[in-house]
N, C-alpha and C positions, 0 to 999 in steps of 0.2 A: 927742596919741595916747593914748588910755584901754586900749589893748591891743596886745599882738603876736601877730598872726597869723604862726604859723612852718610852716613846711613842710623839715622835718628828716631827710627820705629820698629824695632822686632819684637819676637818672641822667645823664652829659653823651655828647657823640657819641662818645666814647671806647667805650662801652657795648656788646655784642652789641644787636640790632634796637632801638635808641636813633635818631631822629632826627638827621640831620646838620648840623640846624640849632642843635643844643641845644651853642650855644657859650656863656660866661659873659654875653656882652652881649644875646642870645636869651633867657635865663632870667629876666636883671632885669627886660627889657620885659615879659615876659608873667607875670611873679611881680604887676609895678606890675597891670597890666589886673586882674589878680585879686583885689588887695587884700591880697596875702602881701606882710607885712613884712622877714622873716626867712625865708631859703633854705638849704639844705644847697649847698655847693660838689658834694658828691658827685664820688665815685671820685679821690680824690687821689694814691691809689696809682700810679696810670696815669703814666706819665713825661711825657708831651705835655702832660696835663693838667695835673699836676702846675707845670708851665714856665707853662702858660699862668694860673695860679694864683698862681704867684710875679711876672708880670709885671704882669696888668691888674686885678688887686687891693691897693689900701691897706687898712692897719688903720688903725680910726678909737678902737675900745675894744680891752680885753684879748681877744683870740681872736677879735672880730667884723670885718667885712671890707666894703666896701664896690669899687665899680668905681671905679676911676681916672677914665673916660671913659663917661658914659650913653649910652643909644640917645637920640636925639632925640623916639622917642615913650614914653621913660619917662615912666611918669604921677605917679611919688613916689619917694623914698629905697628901696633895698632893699638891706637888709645879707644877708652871707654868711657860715655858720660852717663850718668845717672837720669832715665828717661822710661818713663812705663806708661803702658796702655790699662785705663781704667772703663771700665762698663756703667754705664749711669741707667738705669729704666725706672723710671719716674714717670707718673700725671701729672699734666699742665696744660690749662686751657679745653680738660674735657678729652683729652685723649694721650694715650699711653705712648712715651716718650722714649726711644732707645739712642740714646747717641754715647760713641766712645772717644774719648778725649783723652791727650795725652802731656803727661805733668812731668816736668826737667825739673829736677833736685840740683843744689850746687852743692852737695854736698851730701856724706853718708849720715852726717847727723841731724839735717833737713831731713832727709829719708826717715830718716828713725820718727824724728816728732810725726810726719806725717804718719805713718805706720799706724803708731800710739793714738791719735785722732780718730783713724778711720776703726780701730778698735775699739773704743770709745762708743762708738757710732753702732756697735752690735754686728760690724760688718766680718762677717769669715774668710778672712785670708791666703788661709791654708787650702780651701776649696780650690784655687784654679790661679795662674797667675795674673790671668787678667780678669782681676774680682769683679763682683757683680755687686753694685751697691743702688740703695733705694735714697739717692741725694740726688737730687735736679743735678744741672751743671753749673746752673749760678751759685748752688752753693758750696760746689766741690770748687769753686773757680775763691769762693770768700773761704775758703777754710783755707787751701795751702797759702793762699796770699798772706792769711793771716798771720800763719805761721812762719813764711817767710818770703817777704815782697822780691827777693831776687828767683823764685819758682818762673815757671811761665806753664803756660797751658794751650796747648794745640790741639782743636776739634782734627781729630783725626779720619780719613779718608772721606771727606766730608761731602760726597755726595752717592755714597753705599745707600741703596734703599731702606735696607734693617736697619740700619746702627751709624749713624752718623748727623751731624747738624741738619743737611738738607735735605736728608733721605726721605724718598718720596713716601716711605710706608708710614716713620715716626721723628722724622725729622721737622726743623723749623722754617720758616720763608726768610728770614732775618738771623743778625746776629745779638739782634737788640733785642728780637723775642725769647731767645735760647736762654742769654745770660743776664739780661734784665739792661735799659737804658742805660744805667749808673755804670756796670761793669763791661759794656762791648768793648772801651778804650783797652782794656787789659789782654783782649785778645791782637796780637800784634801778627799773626800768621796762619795760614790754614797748611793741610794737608790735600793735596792733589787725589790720592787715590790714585788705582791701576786704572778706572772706568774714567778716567778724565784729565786733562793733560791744561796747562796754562793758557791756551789761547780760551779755552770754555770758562773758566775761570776772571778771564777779566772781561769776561763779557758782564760778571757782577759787580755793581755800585759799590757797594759795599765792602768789597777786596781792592778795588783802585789803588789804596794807600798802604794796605796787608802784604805782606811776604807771601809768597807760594812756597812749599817743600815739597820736596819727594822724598817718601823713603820706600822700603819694601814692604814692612809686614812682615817681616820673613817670618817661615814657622819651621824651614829647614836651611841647612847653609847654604844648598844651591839656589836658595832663594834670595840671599843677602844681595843687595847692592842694585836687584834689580827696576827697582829708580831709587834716586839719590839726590842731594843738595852737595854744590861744589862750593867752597868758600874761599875768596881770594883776596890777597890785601885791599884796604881802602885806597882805592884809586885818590882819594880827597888829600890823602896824607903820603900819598907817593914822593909828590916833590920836594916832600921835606925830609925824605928818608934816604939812605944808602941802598943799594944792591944787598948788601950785606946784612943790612937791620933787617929790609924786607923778608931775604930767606929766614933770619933767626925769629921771627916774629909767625911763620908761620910755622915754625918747628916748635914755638914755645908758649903756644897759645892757651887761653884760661874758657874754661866756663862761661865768664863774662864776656867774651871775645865772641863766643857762639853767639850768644843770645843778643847782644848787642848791634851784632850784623843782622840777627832775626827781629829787630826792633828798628832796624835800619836807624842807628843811631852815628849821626855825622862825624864823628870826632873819633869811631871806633877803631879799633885794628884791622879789620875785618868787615868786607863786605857779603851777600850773595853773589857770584860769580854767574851759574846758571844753575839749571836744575836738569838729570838724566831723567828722560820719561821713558815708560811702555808707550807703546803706539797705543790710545784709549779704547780701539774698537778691539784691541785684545783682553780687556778689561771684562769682568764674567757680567757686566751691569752694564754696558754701555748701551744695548738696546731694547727697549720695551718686547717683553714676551712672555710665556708660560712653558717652561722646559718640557713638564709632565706630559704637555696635547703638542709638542715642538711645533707651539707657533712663536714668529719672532718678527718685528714690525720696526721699520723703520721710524724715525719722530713725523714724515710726510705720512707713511702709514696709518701711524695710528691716529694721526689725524682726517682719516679720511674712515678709517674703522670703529675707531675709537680703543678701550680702555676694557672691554669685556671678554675674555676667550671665548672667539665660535666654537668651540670645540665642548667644555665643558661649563660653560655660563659661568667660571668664577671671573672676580679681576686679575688683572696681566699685572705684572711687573713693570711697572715705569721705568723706563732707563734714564740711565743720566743724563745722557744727549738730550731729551725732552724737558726732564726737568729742569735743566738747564737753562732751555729756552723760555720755559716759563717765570723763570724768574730772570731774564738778563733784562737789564736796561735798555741797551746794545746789541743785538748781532754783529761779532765781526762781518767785512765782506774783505775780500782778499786784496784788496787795496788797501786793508788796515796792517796789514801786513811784510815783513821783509824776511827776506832767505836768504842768507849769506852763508858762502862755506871758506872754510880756513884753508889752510896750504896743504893739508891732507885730505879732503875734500869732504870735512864735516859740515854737515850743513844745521846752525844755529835759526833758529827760529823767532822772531822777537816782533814788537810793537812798531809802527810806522814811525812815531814820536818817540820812538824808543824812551821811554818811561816806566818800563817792568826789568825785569832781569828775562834773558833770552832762559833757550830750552834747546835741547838736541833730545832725539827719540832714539831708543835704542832698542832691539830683538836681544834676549839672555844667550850668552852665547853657546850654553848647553842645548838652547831651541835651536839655536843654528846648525850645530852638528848633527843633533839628532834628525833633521831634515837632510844631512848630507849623508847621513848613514840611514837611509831609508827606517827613520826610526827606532833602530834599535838602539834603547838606552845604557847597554855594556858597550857597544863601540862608541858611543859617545861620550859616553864618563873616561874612558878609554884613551880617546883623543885628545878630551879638554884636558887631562894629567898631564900629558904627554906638549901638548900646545904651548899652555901657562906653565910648564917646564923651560921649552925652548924660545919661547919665542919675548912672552912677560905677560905682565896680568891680563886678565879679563877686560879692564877698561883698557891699558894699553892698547890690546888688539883691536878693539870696541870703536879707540876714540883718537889714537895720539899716534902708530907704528903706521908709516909709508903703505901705501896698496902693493908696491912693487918687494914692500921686503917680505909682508906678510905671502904673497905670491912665490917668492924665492923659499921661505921656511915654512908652510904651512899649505901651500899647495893651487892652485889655479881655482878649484870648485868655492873655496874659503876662503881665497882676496875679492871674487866676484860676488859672495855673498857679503863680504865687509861693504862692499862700495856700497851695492845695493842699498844697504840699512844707511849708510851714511849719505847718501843721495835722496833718499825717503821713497825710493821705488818699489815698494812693496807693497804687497795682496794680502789685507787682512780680511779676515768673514767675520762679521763683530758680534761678540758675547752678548748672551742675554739672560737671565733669570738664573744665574750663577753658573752658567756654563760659558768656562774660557772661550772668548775669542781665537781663530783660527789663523796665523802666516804662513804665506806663501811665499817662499824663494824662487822659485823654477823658474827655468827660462820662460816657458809657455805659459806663467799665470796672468793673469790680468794686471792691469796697470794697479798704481797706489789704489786702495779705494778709503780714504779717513773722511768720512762726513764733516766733520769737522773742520779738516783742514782743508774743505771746499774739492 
């Protein structure tokens, strides 16, 4: 294994509208199908969960977890690290505050003390897995620390309108205002979100120095994987190591090794390699609108409309893209940029100065089927069985397997949709007010259209 594919933010059936199949031994089998190495346990706090956490998971590394007992159609190893999405809605500064932040345990007995705290705290556990608590985030940010300084904590999808740091509805302009002066050092990375992708990201000051992640969200397993963080040895410590260390170092990796590449810490095992993204105009928030009166405005729009529904006089929904803009230091222009593709003709996306970690964008490749089966989702679950049977995982197909083999095993309509996604040739219509974005594969769609990516 030359990389860890992690997927570091889900959800288990504990969850509101979470699948009731997404039990610990459901997530590995369809983590394996995917090609994700490394999984978030998600929602530990949950009591049931929690039990079920303590039973059918061993530790195999420090903080890493594997299952006791496989599904029978696991297709490879899939470890699990101790990682949950918390609900924070609090008052600060005169207005009512929702943002969700997500706290890495190194351990089940971390987990535990934190548990016992937020019980402490009057907060009800058992209601959902991802609890709703009335603690700012500066101070859920000084409790786990406190408890225990190897924690980390990640504003999660951190430009969702509802619920996230910069969210237009209740979110902050700053990271220094969310978590207070004293404590922004602590925050060492954000979360992408599906409505926004890395190059929107470092248009912020303030992220310059910060990690970017991707993970899913997932609320069901065809959800898993659908962006991700890759993690690949420290290139810093290469020269010092063998072919041999390198492979055993990323097969034997800790806790500490995650987080320490997320802290971009020099001397680590472990770096950020790159991060898998949605294309962001697929993202249900990427454009300013109001679903109910289906209007939906571009950031040139609504600056030229403004910020009101003609249709029903309430406010619109700020999308990301905008919000974005209002807070960047910087607008990229497309000379801040390079596109490079590999020997299979991935095309990575990264910084002029190359100073960030690159990105590749990716379509789920259930949406691709189901596109090539005129949408019907029995032939597409159908096919993707049948694909990541013959052919290999979903990233395989996705990111690393020849055009010309997937063409030989998989068929002409589906190596020309591979290129596509990996050429970045494609026709998104972009999400607005929680309605998913729309791809377009066909011959006859339009060219790319990512605001974004100019």
């Amino acid at each position: 294994m030359s990389s860890i594919i992690a997927d570091l933010h889900i959800h288990s059936k504990y969850s509101r509208a979470v699948s009731l199949k997404m039990d610990l031994t459901e997530i590995g089998r369809c983590a394996s199908q995917k090609g994700i190495h490394l999984v978030s346990t998600g929602d530990w706090t949950h009591p049931l969960w929690f039990l079920s956490i303590q039973n059918e998971l061993k530790e195999v590394n420090e903080g890493i977890y594997e299952l006791k007992k496989t599904h029978p159609d696991q297709k490879h190893k899939v470890r699990y690290m101790l990682t949950t999405e918390l609900s924070s809605i609090y008052t600060q500064g005169g207005k009512t505050r929702r943002i969700h932040n997500v706290i890495f345990s190194p351990s089940i007995k971390t987990a535990l003390k934190i548990i016992t705290q937020l019980k402490k705290h009057g907060i009800n556990l058992s209601s959902d897995g991802r609890p709703i608590l009335g603690m700012s985030s500066k101070n859920l940010l000084e409790l786990v620390l406190g408890i225990d300084p190897n924690c980390l904590l990640i504003p999660a999808h951190i430009w969702t309108p509802w619920f996230s740091l910069f969210g237009s509805k209740s979110g902050f302009d700053s990271i220094e205002e969310c978590f207070g002066k004293e404590n922004a050092k602590y925050i060492y990375g954000i979360e992408t979100g599906l409505s926004s992708d890395p190059i929107m990201n470092w248009q912020i000051k303030e992220l310059e120095t910060r990690s970017i992640l991707s993970s899913s969200d997932a609320h069901s397993g065809q959800k898993l994987g659908r962006e991700a963080t890759v993690f690949i040895s420290n290139s810093n410590l290469k020269g010092q190591m063998s072919n041999l260390q390198i492979k055993s170092q990323m097969s034997n990796y800790s806790y500490t090794d995650i987080v320490n590449a997320i802290k971009q810490k020099p001397d680590g095992k472990l770096k950020i390699g790159y991060t898998i993204e949605f294309f962001p105009e697929e993202g249900k928030y990427h454009w300013t609108g109001h679903r109910t009166c289906n209007i939906k405005y571009s950031p040139k729009q609504e600056k030229e409309k403004g910020v009101i529904c003609p249709v029903c006089k309430q406010p619109l929904t700020v999308g990301v893209e905008s919000r974005v803009a209002d807070l960047s230091n910087k607008l990229l222009e497309k000379t801040d940029l390079l596109y490079a593709k590999n020997s299979v003709g991935l095309t990575f996306v990264e910084d002029q100065d190359k100073k960030r970690r690159p990105f590749v964008s990716i379509i789920p490749l259930l949406e691709v089927l189901s596109q090539l089966h005129n949408g019907s989702p029995t032939k597409a679950m159908r096919a993707y069985e049948e694909i990541t049977d013959t052919i290999g995982t979903e990233f395989d197909i996705l990111l690393k397997i020849p055009i010309d083999v997937i063409e030989k095993k998989g068929g002409l309509e589906l190596a020309k949709a591979i290129e596509k996604i990996r050429n970045r040739s494609v026709y998104v219509d972009p999400g607005y007010d929680g309605v998913f974005g729309v791809v377009k594969l066909g011959k006859d769609e339009k060219p790319e259209i990512t605001p974004a990516l100019f």
